[in-house]
C-alpha positions in Angstrom: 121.4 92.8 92.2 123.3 93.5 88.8 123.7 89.9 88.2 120.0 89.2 88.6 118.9 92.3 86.5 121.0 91.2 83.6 119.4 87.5 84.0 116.6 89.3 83.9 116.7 91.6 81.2 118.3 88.4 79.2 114.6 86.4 79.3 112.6 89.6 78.4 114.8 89.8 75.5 114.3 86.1 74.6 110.8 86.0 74.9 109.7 89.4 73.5 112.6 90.7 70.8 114.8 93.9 71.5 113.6 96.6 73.5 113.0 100.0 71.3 112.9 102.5 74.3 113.3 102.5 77.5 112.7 104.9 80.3 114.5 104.6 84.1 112.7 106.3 87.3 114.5 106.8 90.8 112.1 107.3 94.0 113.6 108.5 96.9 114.1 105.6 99.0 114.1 102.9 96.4 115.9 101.5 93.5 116.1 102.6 90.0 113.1 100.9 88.1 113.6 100.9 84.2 110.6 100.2 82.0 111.2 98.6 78.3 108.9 98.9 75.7 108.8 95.9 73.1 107.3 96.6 70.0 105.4 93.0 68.3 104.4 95.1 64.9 103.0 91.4 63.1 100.5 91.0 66.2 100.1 95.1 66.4 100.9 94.9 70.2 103.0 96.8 72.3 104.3 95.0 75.6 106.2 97.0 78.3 108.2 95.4 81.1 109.8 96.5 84.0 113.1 96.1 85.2 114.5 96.7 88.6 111.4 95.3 90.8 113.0 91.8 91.3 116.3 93.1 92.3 115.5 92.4 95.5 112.6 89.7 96.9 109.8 91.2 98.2 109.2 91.3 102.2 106.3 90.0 104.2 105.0 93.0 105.8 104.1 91.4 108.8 108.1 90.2 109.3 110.2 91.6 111.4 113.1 91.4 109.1 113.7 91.1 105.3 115.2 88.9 104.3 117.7 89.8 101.6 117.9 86.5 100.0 114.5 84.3 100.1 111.3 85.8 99.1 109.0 86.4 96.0 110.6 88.1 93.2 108.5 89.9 89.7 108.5 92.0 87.2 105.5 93.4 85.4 104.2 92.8 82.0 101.6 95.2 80.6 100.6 94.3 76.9 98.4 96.7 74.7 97.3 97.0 71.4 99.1 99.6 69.3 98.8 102.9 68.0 95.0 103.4 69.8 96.2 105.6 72.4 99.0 107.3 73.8 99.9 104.6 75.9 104.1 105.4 76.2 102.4 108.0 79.3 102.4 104.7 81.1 106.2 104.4 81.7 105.9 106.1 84.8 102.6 104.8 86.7 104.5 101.4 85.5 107.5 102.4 87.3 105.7 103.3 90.3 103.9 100.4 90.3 107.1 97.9 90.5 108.6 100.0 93.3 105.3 99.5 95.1 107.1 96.7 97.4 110.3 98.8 98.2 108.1 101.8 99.2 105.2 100.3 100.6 106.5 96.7 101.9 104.0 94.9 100.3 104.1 91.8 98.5 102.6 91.5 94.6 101.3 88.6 93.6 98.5 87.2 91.4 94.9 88.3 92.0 96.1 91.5 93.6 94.7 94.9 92.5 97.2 97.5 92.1 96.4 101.5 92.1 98.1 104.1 90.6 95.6 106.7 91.6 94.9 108.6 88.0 94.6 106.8 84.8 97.2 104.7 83.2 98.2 107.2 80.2 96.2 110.4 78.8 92.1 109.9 78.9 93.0 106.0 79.9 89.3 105.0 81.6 91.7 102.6 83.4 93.3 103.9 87.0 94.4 100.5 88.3 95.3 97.0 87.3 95.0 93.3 88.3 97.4 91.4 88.6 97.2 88.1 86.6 98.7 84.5 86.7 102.6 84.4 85.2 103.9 82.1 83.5 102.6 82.5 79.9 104.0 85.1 77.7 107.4 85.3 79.6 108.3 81.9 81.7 109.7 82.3 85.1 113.5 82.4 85.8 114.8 80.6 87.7 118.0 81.9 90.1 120.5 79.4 92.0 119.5 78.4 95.6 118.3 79.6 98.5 116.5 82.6 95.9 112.9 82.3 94.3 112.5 82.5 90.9 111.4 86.0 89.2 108.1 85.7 88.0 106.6 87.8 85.2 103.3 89.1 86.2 100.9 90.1 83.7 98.7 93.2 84.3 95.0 93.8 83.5 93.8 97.3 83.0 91.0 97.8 85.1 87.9 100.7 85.5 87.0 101.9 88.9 84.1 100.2 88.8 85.4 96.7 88.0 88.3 97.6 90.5 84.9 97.8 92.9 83.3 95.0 91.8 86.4 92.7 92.1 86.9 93.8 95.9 83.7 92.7 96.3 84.1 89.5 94.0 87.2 88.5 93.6 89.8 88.7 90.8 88.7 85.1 89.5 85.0 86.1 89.2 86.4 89.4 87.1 88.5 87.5 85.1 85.5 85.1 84.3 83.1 88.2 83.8 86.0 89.5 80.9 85.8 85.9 79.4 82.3 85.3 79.0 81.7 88.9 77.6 84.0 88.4 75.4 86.3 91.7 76.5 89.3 92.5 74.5 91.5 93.0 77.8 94.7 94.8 75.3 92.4 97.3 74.3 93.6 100.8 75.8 90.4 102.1 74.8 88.0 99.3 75.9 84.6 100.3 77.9 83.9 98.8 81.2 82.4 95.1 81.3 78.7 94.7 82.2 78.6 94.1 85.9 74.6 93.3 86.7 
C-alpha cells in the first residue's frame, strides 16, 4: 500500500509541482485519505489531489470477494481557479469522496456522478461532481503485473440541477451542453448551464 502511495504521490509531483498543503482524514472503517493542494500561480489555478484512494483497487459490488490485487485504481483531481472563493473547505468533501469505494463498495469511474450531499466549500452552488475522462492533466501510472494502473480522474463541479439533468441525459450530453455554452467548468463561482 506504502509502495503504491509513494509511486503515486511521485506522478502528482511530476505533473503538478510541490504540494503547498496538505490535509489527511481517517473514517472509521477505511484508510487515511490525504488531500494535496498544488498551487499553478502563472495559470491562477489551484489543483487538489487525493492520495490514499488507490491504495487499494476498488471492488465490484456485485463480487463475492475483493480481490486485493486486480481491480480499478484512482485518485481524484479537482482543478479551480484561484482566489474566487474559499475553495480549501473542499479538503474534506474531497476526502470523503475518495473513500467513497472503501465505505460504500462502489466503483468510480468516468461518467459517474458523485455526491457529497452539501456544497463543495462555503456558498459553493455545486453539491456534487462528475467524474471526467483521465488521462490528461496527470497520465496514468502504471504498477507491475497482475495490478491496474491508477488513473487520475478529473472532477467537474456540478449544480443540482445539471446533477438532474445528467441522470436523465447522460454525462456525455452534459459535457457537450458545458462546451457549446461555452462554460468555464474551473470557475468556483460559475451559474448553472442553460438546460432547455
Amino acid at each position: 500500500m506504502e509502495e503504491v502511495l509513494a509511486l503515486v504521490e511521485a506522478r502528482l509531483r511530476t505533473a503538478l509541482g510541490e504540494p503547498d498543503a496538505r490535509a489527511a482524514v481517517t473514517f472509521l472503517g477505511a484508510d487515511r485519505i490525504e488531500v494535496l493542494r498544488f498551487v499553478d500561480a502563472e495559470a491562477g489555478l489551484v489543483r487538489y489531489a487525493t492520495l490514499g484512494m488507490s491504495a487499494a483497487p476498488m471492488a465490484d459490488p456485485t463480487a463475492a470477494l475483493a480481490d486485493p490485487v486486480k481491480g480499478p485504481r484512482a485518485e481524484l483531481v479537482l482543478t479551480v481557479r484561484a482566489g474566487r472563493a474559499d475553495t480549501d473547505k473542499v479538503l474534506r468533501p474531497l476526502a470523503v469522496l475518495a473513500a467513497t469505494p472503501q465505505v460504500e463498495g462502489v466503483v468510480v469511474a468516468a461518467g459517474a456522478s458523485l455526491d457529497v450531499g452539501g456544497p463543495l466549500w462555503p456558498g459553493a452552488s455545486f453539491t456534487s461532481v462528475l467524474v471526467a475522462e483521465p488521462g490528461g492533466l496527470v497520465e496514468d501510472l502504471e504498477l507491475a503485473a497482475p495490478r491496474d494502473p491508477v488513473r487520475f480522474l478529473p472532477l467537474l463541479p456540478m449544480t443540482p440541477n445539471e446533477a438532474a439533468w445528467k441522470r436523465v441525459h447522460g454525462a456525455q450530453a452534459l459535457e457537450e451542453r458545458w462546451l457549446s455554452k461555452g462554460t468555464d467548468l474551473r470557475d468556483p463561482l460559475r451559474g448553472p448551464v442553460a438546460l432547455d
